[in-house]
C-alpha positions in Angstrom: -24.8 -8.5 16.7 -21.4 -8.0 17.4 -18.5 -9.8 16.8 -14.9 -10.4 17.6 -11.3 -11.2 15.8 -9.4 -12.9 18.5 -6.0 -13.7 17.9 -2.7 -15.2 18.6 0.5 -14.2 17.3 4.2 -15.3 17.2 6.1 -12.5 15.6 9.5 -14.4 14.4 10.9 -11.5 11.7 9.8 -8.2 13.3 10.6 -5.9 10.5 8.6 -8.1 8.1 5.8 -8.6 10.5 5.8 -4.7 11.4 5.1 -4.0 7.6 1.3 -6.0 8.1 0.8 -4.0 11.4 1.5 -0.9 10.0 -1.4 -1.2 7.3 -3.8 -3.6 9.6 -5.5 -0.5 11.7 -6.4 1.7 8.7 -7.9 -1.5 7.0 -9.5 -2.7 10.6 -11.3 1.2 10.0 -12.6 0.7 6.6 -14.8 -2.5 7.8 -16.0 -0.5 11.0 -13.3 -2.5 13.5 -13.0 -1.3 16.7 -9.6 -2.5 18.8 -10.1 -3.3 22.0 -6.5 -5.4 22.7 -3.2 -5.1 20.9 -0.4 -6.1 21.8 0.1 -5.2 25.8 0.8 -7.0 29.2 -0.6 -10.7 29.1 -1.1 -13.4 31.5 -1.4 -17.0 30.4 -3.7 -18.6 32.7 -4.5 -22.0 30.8 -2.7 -23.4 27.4 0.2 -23.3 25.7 3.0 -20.3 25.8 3.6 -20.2 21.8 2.3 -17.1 21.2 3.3 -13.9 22.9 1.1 -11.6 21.6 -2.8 -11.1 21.8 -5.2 -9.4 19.8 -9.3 -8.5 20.1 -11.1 -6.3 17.9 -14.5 -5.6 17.9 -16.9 -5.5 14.4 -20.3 -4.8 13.8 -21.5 -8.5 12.8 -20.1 -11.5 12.0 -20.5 -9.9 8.6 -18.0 -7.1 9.2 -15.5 -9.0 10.2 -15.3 -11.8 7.3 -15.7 -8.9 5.1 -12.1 -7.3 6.8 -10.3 -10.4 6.9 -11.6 -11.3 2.7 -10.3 -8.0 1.6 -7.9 -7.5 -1.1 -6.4 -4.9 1.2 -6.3 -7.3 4.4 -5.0 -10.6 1.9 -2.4 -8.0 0.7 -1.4 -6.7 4.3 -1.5 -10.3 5.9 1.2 -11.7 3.3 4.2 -9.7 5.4 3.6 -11.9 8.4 2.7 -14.9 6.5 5.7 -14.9 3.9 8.1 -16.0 7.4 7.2 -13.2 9.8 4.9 -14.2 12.2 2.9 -17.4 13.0 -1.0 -16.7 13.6 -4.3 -17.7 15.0 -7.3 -15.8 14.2 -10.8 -16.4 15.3 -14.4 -14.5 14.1 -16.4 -15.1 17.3 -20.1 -13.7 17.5 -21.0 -11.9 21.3 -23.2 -13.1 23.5 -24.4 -16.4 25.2 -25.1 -19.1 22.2 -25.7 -22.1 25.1 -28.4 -20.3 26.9 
């Protein structure tokens, strides 16, 4: 089944942060990631206005995407943005209904 990274970002150094989203779509690749949002026009409809950019890629499974997100090459990516560059929420969400 598939599943979803959703996240949330606050980019505060953009040089640093541009040096993880340089690598991120060539790692995204490896695991079978699919983007489907990055970066763009956004409206907030409900929530807090912290974050200014918005991100949805698709994986395989649930699998997939823990897989991505565990990789040396990811962990090694993600320390740009998390040495000061960027502030981020990230979510694995499977698809589909789980309340029917």
């Amino acid at each position: 089944m598939k599943a979803y990274w959703v996240a949330r970002s606050k980019i505060i150094d953009q040089q640093k942060y541009k040096k993880y989203t340089d690598q991120v779509p060539v790692i995204i690749a490896k695991f079978d990631g699919k983007v489907l949002a990055r970066g763009g026009n956004f409206k907030i409809l409900e929530g807090s206005d912290k974050y200014h950019r918005f991100i949805v890629i698709e994986f395989p499974s649930l699998k997939h995407g823990e897989d991505c997100w565990k990789s040396e090459d990811y962990q090694k990516a993600s320390f740009h943005r998390r040495n000061g560059a960027g502030e981020v929420e990230l979510i694995l969400v499977e698809s589909g209904d789980a309340t029917e």
